[in-house]
N, C-alpha and C positions, 0 to 999 in steps of 0.2 A: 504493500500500500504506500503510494507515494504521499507524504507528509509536505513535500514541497508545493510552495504556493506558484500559481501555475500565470503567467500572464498573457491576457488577449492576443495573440497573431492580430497585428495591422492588416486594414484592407490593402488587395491590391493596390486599389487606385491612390491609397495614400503613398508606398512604397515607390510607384514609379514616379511620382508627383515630388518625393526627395530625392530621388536622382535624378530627375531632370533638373534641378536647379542646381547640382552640380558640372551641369555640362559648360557651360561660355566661362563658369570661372577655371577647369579644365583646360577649355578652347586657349582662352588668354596665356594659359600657363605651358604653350605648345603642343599640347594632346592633339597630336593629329587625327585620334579619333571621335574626339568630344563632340566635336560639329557636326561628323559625318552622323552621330547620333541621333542628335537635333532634328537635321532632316529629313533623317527617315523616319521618326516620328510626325513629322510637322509636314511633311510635302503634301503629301494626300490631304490633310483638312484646310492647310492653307489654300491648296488647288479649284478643291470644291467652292471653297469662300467666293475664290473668282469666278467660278463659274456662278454660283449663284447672285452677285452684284452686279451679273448683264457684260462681264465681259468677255467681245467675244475673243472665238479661238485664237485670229493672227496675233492678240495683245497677249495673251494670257502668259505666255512663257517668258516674257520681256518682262512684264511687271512681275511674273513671281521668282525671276532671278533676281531684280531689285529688291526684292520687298528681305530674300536669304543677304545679300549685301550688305541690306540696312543694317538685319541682325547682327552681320558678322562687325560693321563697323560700329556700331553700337553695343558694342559685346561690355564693354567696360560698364556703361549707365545699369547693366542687370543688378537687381538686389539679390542676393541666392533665401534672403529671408521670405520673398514672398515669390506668389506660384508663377512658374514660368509661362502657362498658356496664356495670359491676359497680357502678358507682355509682349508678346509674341504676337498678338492679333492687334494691339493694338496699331506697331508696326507696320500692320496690313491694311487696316484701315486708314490710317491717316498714306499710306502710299497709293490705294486706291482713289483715297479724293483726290490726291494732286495729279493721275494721270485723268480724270474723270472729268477736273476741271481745265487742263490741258488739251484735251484730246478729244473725250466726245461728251454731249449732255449726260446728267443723273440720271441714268434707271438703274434698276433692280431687278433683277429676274433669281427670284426662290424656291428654290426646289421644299415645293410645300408639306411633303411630308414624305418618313419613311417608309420603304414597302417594305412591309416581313413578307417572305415567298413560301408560297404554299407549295407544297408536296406535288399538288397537280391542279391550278387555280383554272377555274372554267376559261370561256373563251371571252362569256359575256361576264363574268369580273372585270378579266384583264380589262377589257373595253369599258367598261364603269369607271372602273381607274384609271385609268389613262385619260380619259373622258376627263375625270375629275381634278386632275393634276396639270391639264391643260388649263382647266377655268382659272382654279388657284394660281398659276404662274400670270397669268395674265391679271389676275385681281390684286394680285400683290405688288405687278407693276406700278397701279396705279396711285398707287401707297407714296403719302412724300419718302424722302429719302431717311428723313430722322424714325418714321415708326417704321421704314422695310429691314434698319441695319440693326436698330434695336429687335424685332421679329427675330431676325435670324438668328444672332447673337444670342437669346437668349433661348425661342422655342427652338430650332434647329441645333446650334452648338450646345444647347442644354448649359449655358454660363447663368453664374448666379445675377441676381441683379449690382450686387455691388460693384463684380466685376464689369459689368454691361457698362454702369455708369463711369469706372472707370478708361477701360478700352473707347469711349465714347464723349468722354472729356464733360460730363452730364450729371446735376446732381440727381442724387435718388428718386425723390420726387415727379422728376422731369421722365425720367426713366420708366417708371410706372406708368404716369400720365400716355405717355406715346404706347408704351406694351398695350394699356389698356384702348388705347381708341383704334389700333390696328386689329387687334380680333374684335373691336365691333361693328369697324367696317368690314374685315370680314365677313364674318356671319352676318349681317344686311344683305351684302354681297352674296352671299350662297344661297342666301333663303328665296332671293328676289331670283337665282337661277335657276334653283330647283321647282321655285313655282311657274316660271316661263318654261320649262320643260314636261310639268306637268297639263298646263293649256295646250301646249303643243302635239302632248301626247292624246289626249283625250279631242283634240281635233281632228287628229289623222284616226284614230277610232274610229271617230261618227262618219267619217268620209267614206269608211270602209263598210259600213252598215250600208245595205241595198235600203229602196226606199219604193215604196210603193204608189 
């Protein structure tokens, strides 16, 4: 019988969340691997980021060698006391508006929700889906630019709000404020689509009914 007092295993997510923020002090210190760590952790959600703030494919690769650049020249400003992904996007975002206001007007294009894959998802799912992630992308266009970066940031990247407000230079308050008026344009937005698809359905019905 072990008499010894036993203590909690850390979550993953905290574990990798302490090694990440020893990487750029690493980097700084020659580790030629420190970086390469970075971004192979960071490529893929930095990448999506751009795809999801409307840019297109010929920029995407210019601004996300820039945005690893910035990192690398900015390795020194990292605190290793606090988490490295806010600091990291925020990076991203502030490199994204300067080529956005350089280069082409603000949109946002959001990949508005995850698909979980089904084993063997119908024909007409898929078609629902896709259906429905067409609307969303387009709904979310139409989103100023402060609730579409806020939205993502926080319902896609799943970031806390504090973080949000800090990657977005935005008090709390302000943060909320926009979270909250972008899912109720949303949902206006969906309900006013689903009801135009329901008149539409129920038109081509009666159109199908013979008449006497």
């Amino acid at each position: 019988m072990n008499l010894m007092p036993t203590s909690k295993s850390k979550p993953i997510s905290s574990v990798v969340d302490l090694e990440e923020r020893t990487w750029l002090a690493a980097h700084l210190r020659g580790d030629a691997e420190a970086f390469s760590k970075l971004m192979h952790a960071y490529r893929k959600p930095v990448y999506s980021f751009l795809v999801r703030n409307g840019l297109d494919q010929s920029a995407r690769d210019d601004v996300f060698q820039d945005i690893f650049l910035k990192i690398h020249k900015s390795a020194h400003t990292y605190q290793s006391n606090r988490p490295l992904s806010p600091w990291v996007f925020t990076i991203a975002v502030n490199t994204i508006r300067n080529f956005q206001r350089k280069v082409q007007p603000v949109s946002v294009c959001l990949e508005a929700a995850e698909i979980v894959e089904d084993d063997a998802p119908s024909p007409d799912c898929e078609a629902q889906l896709d259906e429905t992630i067409d609307w969303l992308e387009q709904a979310v266009i139409q989103l100023p630019p402060a609730q579409a970066e806020t939205f993502t940031l926080s319902i896609i990247k799943g970031m806390k709000i504090k973080e949000v407000g800090e990657i977005l230079g935005l008090p709390l308050n302000t943060i909320k404020t926009q979270l909250r008026r972008a899912r109720q344009t949303l949902l206006e937005s969906f309900q006013s689509n689903k009801n135009s698809n329901i008149k539409a359905s129920k038109a081509d019905s009666y159109q199908g009914v013979p008449h006497e």
